[in-house]
C-alpha positions in Angstrom: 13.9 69.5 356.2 17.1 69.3 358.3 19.9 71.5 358.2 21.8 68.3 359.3 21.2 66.2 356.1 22.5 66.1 353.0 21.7 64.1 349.9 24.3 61.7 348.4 24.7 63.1 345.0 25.8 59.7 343.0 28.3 59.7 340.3 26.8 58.1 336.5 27.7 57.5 333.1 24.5 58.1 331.7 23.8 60.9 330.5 21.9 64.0 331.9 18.2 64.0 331.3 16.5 67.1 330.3 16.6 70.0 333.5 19.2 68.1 335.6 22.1 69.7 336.8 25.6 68.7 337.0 26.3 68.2 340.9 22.4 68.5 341.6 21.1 65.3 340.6 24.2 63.6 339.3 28.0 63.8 338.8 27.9 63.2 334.9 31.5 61.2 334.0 32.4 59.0 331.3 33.1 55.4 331.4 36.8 56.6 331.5 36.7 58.7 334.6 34.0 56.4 336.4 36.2 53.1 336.4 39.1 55.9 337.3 37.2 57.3 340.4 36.2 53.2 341.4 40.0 52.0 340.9 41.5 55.1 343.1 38.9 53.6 346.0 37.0 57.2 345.4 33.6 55.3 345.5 32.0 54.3 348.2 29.6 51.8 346.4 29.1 51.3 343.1 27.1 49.1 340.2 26.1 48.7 336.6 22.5 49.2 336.2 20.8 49.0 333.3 23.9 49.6 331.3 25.0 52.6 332.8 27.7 53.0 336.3 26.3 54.2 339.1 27.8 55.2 342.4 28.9 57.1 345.6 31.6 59.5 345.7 33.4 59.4 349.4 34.8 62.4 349.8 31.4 64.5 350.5 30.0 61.9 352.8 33.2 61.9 354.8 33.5 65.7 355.0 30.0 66.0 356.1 30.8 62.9 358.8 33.2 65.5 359.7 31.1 68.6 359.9 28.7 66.8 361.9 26.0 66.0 359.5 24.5 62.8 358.3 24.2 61.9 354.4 20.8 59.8 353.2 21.5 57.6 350.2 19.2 55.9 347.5 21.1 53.2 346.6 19.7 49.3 345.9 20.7 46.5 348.3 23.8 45.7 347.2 25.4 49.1 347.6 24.0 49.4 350.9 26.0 46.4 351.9 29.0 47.9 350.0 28.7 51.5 352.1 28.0 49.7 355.6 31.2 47.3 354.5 33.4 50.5 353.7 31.7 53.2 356.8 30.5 50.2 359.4 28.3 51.1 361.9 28.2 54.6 361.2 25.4 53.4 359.2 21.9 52.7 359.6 19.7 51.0 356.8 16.0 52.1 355.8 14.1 49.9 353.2 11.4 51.9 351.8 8.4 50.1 350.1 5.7 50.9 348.1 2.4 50.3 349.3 1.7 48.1 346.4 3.6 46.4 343.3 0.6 47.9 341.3 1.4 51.5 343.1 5.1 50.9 342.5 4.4 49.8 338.7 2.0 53.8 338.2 4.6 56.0 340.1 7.2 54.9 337.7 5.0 55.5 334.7 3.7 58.7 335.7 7.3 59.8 336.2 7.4 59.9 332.2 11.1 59.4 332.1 11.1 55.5 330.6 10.2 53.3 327.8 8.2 50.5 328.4 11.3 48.3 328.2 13.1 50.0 330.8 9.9 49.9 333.4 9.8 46.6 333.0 13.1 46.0 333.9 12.6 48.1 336.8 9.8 46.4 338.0 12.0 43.1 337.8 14.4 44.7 339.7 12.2 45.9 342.3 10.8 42.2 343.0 14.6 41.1 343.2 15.2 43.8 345.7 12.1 44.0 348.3 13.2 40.5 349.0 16.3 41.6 350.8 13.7 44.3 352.7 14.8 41.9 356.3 18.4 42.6 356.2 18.0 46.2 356.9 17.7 48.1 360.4 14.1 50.3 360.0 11.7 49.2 357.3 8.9 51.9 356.1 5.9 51.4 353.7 5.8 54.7 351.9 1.8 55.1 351.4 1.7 58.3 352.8 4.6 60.6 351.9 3.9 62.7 354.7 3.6 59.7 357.1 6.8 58.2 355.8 8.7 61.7 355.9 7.6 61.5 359.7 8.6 58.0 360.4 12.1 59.0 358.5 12.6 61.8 360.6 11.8 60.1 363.9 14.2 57.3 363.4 17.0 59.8 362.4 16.2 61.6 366.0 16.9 58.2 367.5 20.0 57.2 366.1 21.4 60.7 366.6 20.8 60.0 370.2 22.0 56.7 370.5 24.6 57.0 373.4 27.9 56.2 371.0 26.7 59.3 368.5 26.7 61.9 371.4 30.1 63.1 371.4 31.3 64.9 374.2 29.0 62.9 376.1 31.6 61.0 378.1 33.0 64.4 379.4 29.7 65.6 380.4 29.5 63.1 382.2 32.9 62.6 383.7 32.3 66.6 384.6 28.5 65.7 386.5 30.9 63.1 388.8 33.5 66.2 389.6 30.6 67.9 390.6 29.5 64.5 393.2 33.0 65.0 394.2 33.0 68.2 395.1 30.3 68.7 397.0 
């Protein structure tokens, strides 16, 4: 997709569900080692949902700050305002929604992974968070996958551009004035 971009890999207590991997989909910890990681300031958002911890390690997204590459999160509302409050504006916000709540409501179902129960509660969740959807920088409806992998991309190209993510820009350009004064 882009050599550039990595994929948060959140920390949970829950455990694994059949076929994922440790470090692939999730870091599987216990309660112990999860409230451990939050007290130590080694998250950079976290939450209870559903009765299981969820969050962020820092560590990776700041090495790959470092190395030049950008990290894309799926996180709910409130630990998008917990990452922008702990990395500021190296962030930019993307709300992603469905094309419909009935859309929403049979891609969760056909994903076979939850009870009735637990859809539900996801569904309530999802009203309670598309209604923060004008708080974030870039909002896509994702009706077309390939449409909204497009969209994704292009806004990603602009940000990298922006004139404050260019480094060495300012010595570019401070060596294209040497050049004016040398001729």
């Amino acid at each position: 997709w882009d050599p550039l971009v990595r994929f948060s890999v959140s920390a949970t207590t829950r455990p694994a569900r059949p076929g994922e991997e440790e470090g692939r989909e999730y870091y599987f910890r216990t309660h112990e080692v999860f409230k451990t990681m939050v007290d130590g300031g080694e998250m950079l958002e976290h939450a209870e949902v559903f009765g299981n911890f969820y969050g962020s390690p820092r560590a990776p997204v700041e090495q790959a700050m470092a190395e030049g590459r950008d990290t894309l999160f799926d996180i709910d509302w409130q630990g998008g305002q917990q990452v922008k409050q702990a990395m500021g504006h190296d962030v930019v916000s993307i709300f992603i929604l469905p094309p419909s709540i009935a859309e929403l409501e049979r891609r969760l179902r056909e994903r076979g992974q939850d009870s009735d129960t637990v859809i539900a509660g996801r569904m309530a969740k999802s009203e309670a968070e598309i209604s923060h959807w004008a708080e974030y920088d870039y909002v896509l409806i994702n009706d077309d996958l390939d449409q909204a992998e497009d969209d994704l991309k292009t806004i990603l190209m602009a940000e990298r551009m922006r004139r404050d993510r260019q480094p060495g820009l300012s010595s570019f350009v401070r060596a294209l004035n040497e050049e004016f004064a040398t001729r």
